[in-house]
Steps between C-alpha positions, in 0.01 A plus 500: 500500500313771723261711439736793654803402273319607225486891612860622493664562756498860559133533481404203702420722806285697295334103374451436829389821649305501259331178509432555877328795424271320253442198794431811732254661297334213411440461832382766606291487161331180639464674827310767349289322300443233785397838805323633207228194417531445920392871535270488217296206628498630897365810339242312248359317861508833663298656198253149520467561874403870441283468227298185708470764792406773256194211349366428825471879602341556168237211525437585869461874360240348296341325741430752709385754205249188395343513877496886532343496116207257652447690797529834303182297280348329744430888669431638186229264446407542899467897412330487219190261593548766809437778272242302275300463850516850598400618162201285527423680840557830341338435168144317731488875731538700194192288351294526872589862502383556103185278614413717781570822321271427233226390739508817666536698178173291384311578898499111494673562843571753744679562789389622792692573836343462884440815650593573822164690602167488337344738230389829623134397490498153566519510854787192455316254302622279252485565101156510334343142453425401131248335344724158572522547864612671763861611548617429851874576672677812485383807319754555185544783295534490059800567356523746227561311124814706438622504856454072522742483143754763636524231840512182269751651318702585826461146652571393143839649529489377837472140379776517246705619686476233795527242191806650413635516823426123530713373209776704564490375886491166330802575268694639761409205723586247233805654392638579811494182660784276482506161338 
């Protein structure tokens, strides 16, 4: 005995209709499941190949941040022993400018300027000798106290100021120049 003769008769179209179906969607079933893992692992290698691409643009990223961050110290450092140098030179006038504005505040010293002509009655000789010696060269007139601090303070100023200039011509400089 068959398989088939056990259906009756008028329903063994509908048996085997039936049953071809089920072979048919079983294979398309398989099919599916077969283009599905095939898809699944092109797309997992796809994903691996991205993600490998994605690591070595990230690690070169960091790379290059790591050398910018050491030449963003190494000119931090290079500016501020720049900076610790020229406020040294700007901290030693200030003290030399203090110094000689409290010797001339004390008389200790005084400025004096050549003159272009002699005094009035001394027929173009020098200064008056002391009881030292004898003052020889060109006659020079005595600043005023008050006048002598009003031009230290001026080329006080003066001095700051070129101090200042300095660093930032050195910060520009050092900035400015590529690496």
């Amino acid at each position: 005995m068959r398989l088939i003769d056990l259906v009756p008769p008028a329903l063994r179209r509908w048996a085997v209709a039936l049953v071809l179906l089920a072979i048919a969607g079983a294979a398309a079933g398989g099919a599916w499941v077969a283009q599905d893992w095939r898809y699944g692992k092109e797309l997992a290698e796809q994903a691996g190949k991205v993600d490998q691409v994605a690591l070595k643009r990230a690690e070169d990223a960091l790379a290059k941040l790591a050398i910018e961050q050491d030449k963003r110290a190494a000119l931090e450092r290079l500016l501020q022993a720049n900076d610790a140098t020229h406020y040294k030179e700007l901290s030693d006038a200030k003290k030399t400018q203090q110094l000689l504005s409290d010797r001339l505040a004390t008389a200790d010293v005084r400025l004096s300027v050549l003159l272009t002509t002699g005094p009035l009655g001394g027929a173009g000789l020098s200064a008056t000798a002391s009881a030292g010696g004898v003052v020889h060269g060109p006659t020079r007139g005595q600043l005023d106290p008050a006048h002598a601090q009003r031009i230290i303070g001026i080329t006080d100023a003066g001095d700051q100021g070129l101090i200042a200039l300095a660093g930032c011509q050195a910060y520009a400089k050092e900035v400015s120049t590529p690496k």
